[in-house]
BALOBA-1460 file (C-alpha; in Angstrom, 3 decimals):
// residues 233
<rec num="1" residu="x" x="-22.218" y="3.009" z="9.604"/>
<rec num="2" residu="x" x="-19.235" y="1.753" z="11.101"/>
<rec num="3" residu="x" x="-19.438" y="1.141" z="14.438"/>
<rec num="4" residu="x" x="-16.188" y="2.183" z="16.336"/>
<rec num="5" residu="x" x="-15.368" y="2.009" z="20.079"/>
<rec num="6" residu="x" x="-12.230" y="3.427" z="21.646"/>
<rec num="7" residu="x" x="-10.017" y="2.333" z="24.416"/>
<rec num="8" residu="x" x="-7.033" y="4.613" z="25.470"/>
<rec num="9" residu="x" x="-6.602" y="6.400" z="29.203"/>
<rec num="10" residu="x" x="-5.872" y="9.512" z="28.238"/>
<rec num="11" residu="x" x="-8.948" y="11.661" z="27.505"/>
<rec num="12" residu="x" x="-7.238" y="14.210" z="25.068"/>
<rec num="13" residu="x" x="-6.361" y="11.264" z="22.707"/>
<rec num="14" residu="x" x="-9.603" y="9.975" z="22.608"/>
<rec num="15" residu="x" x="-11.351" y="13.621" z="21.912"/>
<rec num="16" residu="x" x="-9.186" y="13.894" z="18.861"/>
<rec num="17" residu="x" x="-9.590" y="10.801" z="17.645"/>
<rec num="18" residu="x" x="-13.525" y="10.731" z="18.308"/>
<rec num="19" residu="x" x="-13.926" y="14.371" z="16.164"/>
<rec num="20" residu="x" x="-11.495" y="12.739" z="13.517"/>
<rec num="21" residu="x" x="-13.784" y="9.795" z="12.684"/>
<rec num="22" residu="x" x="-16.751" y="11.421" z="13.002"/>
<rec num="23" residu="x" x="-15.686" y="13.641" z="10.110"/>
<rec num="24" residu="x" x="-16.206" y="10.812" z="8.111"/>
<rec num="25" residu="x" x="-19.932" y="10.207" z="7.293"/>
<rec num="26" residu="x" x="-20.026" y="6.275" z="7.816"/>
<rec num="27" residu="x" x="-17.822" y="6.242" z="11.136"/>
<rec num="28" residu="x" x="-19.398" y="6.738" z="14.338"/>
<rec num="29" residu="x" x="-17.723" y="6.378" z="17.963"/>
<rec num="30" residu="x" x="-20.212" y="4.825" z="20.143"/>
<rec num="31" residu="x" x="-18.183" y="4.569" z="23.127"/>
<rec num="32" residu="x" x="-14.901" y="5.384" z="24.984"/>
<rec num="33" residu="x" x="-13.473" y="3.384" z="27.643"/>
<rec num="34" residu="x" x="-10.300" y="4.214" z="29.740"/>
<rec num="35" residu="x" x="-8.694" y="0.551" z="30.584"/>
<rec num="36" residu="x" x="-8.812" y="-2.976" z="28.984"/>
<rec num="37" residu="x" x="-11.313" y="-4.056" z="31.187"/>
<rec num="38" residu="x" x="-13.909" y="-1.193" z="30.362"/>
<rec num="39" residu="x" x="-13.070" y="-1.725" z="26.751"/>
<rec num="40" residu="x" x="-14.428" y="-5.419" z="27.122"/>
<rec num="41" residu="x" x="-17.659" y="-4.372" z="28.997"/>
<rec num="42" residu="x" x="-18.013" y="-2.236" z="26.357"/>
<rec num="43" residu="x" x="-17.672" y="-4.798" z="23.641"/>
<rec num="44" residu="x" x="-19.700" y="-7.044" z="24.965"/>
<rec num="45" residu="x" x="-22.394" y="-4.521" z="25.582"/>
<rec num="46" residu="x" x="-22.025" y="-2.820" z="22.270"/>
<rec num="47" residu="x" x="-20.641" y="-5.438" z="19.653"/>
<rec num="48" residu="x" x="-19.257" y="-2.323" z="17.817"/>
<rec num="49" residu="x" x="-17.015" y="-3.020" z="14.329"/>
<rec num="50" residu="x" x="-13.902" y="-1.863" z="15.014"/>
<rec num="51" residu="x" x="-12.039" y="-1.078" z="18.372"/>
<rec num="52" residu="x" x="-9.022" y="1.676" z="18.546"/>
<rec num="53" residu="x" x="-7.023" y="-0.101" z="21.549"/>
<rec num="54" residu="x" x="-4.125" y="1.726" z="23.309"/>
<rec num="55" residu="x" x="-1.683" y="-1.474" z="24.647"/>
<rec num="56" residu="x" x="-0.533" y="0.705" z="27.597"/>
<rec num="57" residu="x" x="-3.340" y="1.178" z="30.119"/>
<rec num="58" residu="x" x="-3.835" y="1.013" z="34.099"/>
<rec num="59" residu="x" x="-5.110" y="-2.118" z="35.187"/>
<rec num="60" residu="x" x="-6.010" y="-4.784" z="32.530"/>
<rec num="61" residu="x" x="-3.785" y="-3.383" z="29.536"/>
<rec num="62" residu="x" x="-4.757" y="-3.368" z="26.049"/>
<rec num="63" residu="x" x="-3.076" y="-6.602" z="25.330"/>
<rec num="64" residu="x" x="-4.690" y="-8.287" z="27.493"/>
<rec num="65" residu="x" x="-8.441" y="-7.054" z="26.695"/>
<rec num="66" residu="x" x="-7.503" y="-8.316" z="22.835"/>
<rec num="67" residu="x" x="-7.323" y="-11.640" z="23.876"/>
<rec num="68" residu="x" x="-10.202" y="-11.794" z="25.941"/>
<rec num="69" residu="x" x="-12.258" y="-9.870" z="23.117"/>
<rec num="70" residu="x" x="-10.355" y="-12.209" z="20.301"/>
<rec num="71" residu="x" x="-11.919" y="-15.441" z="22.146"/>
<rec num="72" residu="x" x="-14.870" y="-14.053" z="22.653"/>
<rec num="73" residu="x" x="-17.407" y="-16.244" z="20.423"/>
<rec num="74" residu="x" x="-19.901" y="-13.461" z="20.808"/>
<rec num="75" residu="x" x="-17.757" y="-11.049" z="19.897"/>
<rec num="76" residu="x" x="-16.747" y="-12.787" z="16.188"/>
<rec num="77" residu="x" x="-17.294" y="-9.811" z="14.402"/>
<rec num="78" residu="x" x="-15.479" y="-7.294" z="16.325"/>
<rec num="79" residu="x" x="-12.014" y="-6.347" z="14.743"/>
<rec num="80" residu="x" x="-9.320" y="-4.928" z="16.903"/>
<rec num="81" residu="x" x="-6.679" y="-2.539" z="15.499"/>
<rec num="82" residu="x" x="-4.178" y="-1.848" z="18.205"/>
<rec num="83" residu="x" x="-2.992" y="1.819" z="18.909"/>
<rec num="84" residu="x" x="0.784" y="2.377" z="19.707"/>
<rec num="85" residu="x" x="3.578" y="5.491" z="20.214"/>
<rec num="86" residu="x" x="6.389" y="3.290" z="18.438"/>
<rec num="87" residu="x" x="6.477" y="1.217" z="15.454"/>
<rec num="88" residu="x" x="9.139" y="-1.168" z="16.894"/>
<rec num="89" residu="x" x="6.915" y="-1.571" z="20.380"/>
<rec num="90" residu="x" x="6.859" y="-5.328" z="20.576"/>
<rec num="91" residu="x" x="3.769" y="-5.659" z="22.331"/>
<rec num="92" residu="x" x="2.379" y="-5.024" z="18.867"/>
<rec num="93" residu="x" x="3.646" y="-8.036" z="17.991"/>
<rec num="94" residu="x" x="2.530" y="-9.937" z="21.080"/>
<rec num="95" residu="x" x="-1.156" y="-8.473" z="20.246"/>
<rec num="96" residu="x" x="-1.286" y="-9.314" z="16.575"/>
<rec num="97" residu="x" x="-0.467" y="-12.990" z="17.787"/>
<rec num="98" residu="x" x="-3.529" y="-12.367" z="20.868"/>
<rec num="99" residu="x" x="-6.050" y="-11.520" z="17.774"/>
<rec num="100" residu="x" x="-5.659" y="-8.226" z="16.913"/>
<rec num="101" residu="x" x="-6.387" y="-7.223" z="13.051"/>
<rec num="102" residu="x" x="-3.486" y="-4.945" z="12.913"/>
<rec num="103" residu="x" x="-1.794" y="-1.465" z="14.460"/>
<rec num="104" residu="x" x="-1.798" y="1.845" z="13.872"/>
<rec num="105" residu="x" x="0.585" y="4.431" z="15.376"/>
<rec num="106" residu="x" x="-0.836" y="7.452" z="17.046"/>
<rec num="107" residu="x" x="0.633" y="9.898" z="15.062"/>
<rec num="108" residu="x" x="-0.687" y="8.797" z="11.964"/>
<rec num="109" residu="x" x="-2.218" y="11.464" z="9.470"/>
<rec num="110" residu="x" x="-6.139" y="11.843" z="9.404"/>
<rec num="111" residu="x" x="-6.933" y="9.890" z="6.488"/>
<rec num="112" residu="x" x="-4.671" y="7.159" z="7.723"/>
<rec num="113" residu="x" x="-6.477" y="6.565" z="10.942"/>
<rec num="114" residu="x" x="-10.035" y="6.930" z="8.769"/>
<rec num="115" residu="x" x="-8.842" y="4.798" z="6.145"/>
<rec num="116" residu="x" x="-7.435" y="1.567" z="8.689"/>
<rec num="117" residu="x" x="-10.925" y="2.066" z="10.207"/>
<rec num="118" residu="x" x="-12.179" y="1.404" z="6.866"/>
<rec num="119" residu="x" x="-9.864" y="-1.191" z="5.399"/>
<rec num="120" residu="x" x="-9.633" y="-3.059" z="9.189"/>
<rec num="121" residu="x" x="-13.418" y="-3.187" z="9.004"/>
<rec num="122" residu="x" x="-13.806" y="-4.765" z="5.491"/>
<rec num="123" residu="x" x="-11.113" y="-7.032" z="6.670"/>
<rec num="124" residu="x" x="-9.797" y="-7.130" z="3.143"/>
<rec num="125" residu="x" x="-6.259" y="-6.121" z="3.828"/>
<rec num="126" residu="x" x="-3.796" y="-5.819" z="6.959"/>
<rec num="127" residu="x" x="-2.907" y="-2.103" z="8.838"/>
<rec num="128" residu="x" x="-0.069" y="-0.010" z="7.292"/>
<rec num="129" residu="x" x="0.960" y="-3.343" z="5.694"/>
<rec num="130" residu="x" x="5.060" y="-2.572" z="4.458"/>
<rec num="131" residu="x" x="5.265" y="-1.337" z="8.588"/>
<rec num="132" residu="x" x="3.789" y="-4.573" z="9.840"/>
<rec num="133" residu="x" x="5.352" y="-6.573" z="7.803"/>
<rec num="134" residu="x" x="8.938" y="-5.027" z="8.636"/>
<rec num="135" residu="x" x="7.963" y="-5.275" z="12.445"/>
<rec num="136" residu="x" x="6.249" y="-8.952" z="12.189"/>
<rec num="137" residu="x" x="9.666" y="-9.419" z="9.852"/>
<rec num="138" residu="x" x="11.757" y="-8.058" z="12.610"/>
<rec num="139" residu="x" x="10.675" y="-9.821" z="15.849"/>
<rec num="140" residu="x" x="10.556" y="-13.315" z="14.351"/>
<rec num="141" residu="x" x="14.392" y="-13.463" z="12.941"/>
<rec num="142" residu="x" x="14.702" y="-12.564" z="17.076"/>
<rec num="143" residu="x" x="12.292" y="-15.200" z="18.503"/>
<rec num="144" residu="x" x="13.435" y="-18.016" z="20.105"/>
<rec num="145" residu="x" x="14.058" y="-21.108" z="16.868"/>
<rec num="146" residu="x" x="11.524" y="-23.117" z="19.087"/>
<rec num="147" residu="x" x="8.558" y="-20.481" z="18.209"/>
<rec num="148" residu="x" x="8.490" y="-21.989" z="14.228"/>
<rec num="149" residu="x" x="5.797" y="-24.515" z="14.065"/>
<rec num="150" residu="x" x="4.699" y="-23.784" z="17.412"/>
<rec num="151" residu="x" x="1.277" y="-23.062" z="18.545"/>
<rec num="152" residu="x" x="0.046" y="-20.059" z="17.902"/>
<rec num="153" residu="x" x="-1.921" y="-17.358" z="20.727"/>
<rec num="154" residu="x" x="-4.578" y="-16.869" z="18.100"/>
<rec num="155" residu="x" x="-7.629" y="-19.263" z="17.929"/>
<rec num="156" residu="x" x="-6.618" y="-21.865" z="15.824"/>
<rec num="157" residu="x" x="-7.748" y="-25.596" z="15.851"/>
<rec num="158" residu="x" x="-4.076" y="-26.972" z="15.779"/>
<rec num="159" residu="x" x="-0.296" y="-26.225" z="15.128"/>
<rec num="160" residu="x" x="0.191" y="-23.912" z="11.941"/>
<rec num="161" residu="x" x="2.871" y="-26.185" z="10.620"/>
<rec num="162" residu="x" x="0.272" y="-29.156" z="10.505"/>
<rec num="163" residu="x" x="-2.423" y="-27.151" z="9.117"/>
<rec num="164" residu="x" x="-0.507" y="-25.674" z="6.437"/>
<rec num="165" residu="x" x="-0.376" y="-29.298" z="5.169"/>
<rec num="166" residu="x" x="-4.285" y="-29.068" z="4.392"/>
<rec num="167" residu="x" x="-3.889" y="-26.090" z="1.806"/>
<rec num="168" residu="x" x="-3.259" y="-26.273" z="-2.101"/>
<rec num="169" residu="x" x="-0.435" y="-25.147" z="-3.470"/>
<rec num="170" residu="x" x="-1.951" y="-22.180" z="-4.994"/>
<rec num="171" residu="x" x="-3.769" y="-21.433" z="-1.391"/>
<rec num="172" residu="x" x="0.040" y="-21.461" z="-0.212"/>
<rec num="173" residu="x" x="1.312" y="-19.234" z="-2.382"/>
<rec num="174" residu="x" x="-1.748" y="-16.603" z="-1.717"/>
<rec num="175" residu="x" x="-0.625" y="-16.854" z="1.859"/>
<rec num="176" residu="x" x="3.001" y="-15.932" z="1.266"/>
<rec num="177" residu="x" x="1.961" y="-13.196" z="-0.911"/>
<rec num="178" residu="x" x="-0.627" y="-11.866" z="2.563"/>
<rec num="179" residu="x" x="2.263" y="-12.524" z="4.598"/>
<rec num="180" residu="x" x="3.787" y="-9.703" z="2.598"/>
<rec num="181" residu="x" x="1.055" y="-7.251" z="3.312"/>
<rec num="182" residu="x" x="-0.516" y="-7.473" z="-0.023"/>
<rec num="183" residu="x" x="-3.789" y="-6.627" z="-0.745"/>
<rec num="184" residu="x" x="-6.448" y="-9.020" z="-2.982"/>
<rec num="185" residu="x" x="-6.212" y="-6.220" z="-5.840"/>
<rec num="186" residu="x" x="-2.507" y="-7.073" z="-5.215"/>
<rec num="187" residu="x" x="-2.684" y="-10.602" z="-5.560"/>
<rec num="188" residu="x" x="-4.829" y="-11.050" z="-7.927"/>
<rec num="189" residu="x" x="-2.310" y="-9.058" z="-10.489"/>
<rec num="190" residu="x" x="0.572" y="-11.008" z="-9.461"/>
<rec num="191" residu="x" x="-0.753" y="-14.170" z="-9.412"/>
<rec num="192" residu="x" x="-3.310" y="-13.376" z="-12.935"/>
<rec num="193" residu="x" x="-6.407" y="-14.019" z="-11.486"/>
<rec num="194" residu="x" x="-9.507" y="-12.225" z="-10.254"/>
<rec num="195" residu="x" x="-10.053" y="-10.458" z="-7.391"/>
<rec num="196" residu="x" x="-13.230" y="-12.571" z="-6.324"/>
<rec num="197" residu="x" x="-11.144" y="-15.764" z="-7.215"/>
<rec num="198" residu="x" x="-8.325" y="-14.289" z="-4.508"/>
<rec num="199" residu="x" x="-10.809" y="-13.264" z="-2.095"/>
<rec num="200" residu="x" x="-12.275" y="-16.889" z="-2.041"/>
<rec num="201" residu="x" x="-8.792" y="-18.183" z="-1.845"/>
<rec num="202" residu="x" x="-8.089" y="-16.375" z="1.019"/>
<rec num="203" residu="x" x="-11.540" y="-16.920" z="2.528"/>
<rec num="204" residu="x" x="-10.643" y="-20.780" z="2.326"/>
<rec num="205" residu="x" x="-7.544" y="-20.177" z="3.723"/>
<rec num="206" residu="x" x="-9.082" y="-18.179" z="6.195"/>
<rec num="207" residu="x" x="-11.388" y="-21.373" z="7.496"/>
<rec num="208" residu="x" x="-8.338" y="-24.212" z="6.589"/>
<rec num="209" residu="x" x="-6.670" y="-22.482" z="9.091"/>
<rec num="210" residu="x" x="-9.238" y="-21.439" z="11.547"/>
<rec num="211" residu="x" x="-8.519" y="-18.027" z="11.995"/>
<rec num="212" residu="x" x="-10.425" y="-14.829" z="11.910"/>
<rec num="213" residu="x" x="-8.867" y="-12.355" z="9.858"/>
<rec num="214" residu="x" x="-5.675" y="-11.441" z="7.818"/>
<rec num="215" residu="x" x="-3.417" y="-10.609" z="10.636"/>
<rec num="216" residu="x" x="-3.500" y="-13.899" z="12.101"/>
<rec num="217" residu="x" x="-2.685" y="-15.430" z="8.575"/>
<rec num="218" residu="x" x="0.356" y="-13.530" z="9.055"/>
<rec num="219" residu="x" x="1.522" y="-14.182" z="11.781"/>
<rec num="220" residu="x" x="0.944" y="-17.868" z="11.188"/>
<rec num="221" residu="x" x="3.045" y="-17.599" z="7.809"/>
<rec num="222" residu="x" x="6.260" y="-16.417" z="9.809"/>
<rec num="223" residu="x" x="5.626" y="-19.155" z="12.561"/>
<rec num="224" residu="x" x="4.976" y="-21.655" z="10.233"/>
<rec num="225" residu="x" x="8.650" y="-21.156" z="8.656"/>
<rec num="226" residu="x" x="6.306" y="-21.002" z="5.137"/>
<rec num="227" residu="x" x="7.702" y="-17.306" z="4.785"/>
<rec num="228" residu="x" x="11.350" y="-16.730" z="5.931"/>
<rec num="229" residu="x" x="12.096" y="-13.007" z="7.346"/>
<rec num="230" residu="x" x="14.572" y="-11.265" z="5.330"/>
<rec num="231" residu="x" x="13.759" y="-13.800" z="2.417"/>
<rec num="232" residu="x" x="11.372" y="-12.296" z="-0.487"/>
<rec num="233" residu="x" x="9.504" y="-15.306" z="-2.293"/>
């Protein structure tokens, strides 16, 4: 079962979205918390799978709890996929950078929410990928020409630019196709090999880099200047 905890202050929101993925026979909720600070009580008591986090909250917002939960040693295993009214909201941004695995707006169809829970959980491919990407795509070609190279809010051992240094040239070229929101099914047909082969590319990539999931390897990409917004590779 997949263990999911969620985190929004408005009780209606949470009711739907509890009955919703406990449709699904491998989802369970196992708890609900109303502010960023619950949600990390929570967490730590719990160590559920996945957490649904609203960013806007009294008190400690959701932002905030992702970074405490992302640094959390304890709390490794714990992916974060972070809830939000507007695709453009740029604290979405802000929170993929603090750790989250990826976002998911609130209006998103039934299956949608179910299947991010799902995909988020296997942590074998980002959230609503061509969104994020456009977003991620977006807010960089804004940010400040400092932010390239510079290091990043995620837990990393050093600056992206530097690390990027320690990969292959095939482990860079996986990472600009990720950076694109593509799946290892995807990859693995673009670049002709297998899907294990591009899941253990990305797993090294993963570690090279010291990161904990696909979002981060993102974010690092655009930072990193190794993938250009507007610019397909």
């Amino acid at each position: 079962m997949i263990r999911v905890l969620l985190a929004d202050d408005q009780g209606l929101i949470r009711a739907g979205f509890r009955v919703l993925l406990e449709a699904a026979d491998d989802i369970e909720v196992v708890g609900e918390a109303v502010n960023g600070e619950q949600a990390v009580e929570l967490a730590r008591a719990g160590h559920p799978d996945v957490i649904l986090m609203d960013i806007r909250m009294p008190g400690t917002d959701g932002l905030a709890a992702t970074r405490v939960i992302a640094t959390d040693a304890t709390l490794d295993g714990t992916k974060i996929v972070i809830l939000t009214t507007f695709e453009t909201d740029e604290y979405v941004y802000q929170a993929l950078r603090a750790g989250a695995s990826g976002f998911l707006v609130k209006d998103a169809e039934p299956e949608e929410l179910i299947r991010a829970v799902r995909v988020v959980h296997r942590g074998e491919a980002l959230l609503s990928p061509s969104v994020t990407r456009r977003l991620i795509a977006s807010l960089a070609s804004r940010a400040p020409a400092g932010r390239a190279g510079s290091v990043p809010a995620v837990p990393s051992a050093g600056n992206p630019a530097h690390d990027l240094a320690r990969l292959t040239e095939r482990e860079r070229e996986v990472l600009c196709l990720v950076a694109r929101g593509l799946s290892n099914d995807e990859i693995a047909g673009m670049l002709f090999l297998s899907p294990l082969t591009t899941k253990t590319h990305v797993s090294r990539i993963m570690t090279k880099l010291a990161v904990r999931d696909r979002a981060q390897l993102v974010v690092i990409a655009y930072e990193s200047g190794l993938v250009v917004p507007g610019v397909t590779t």
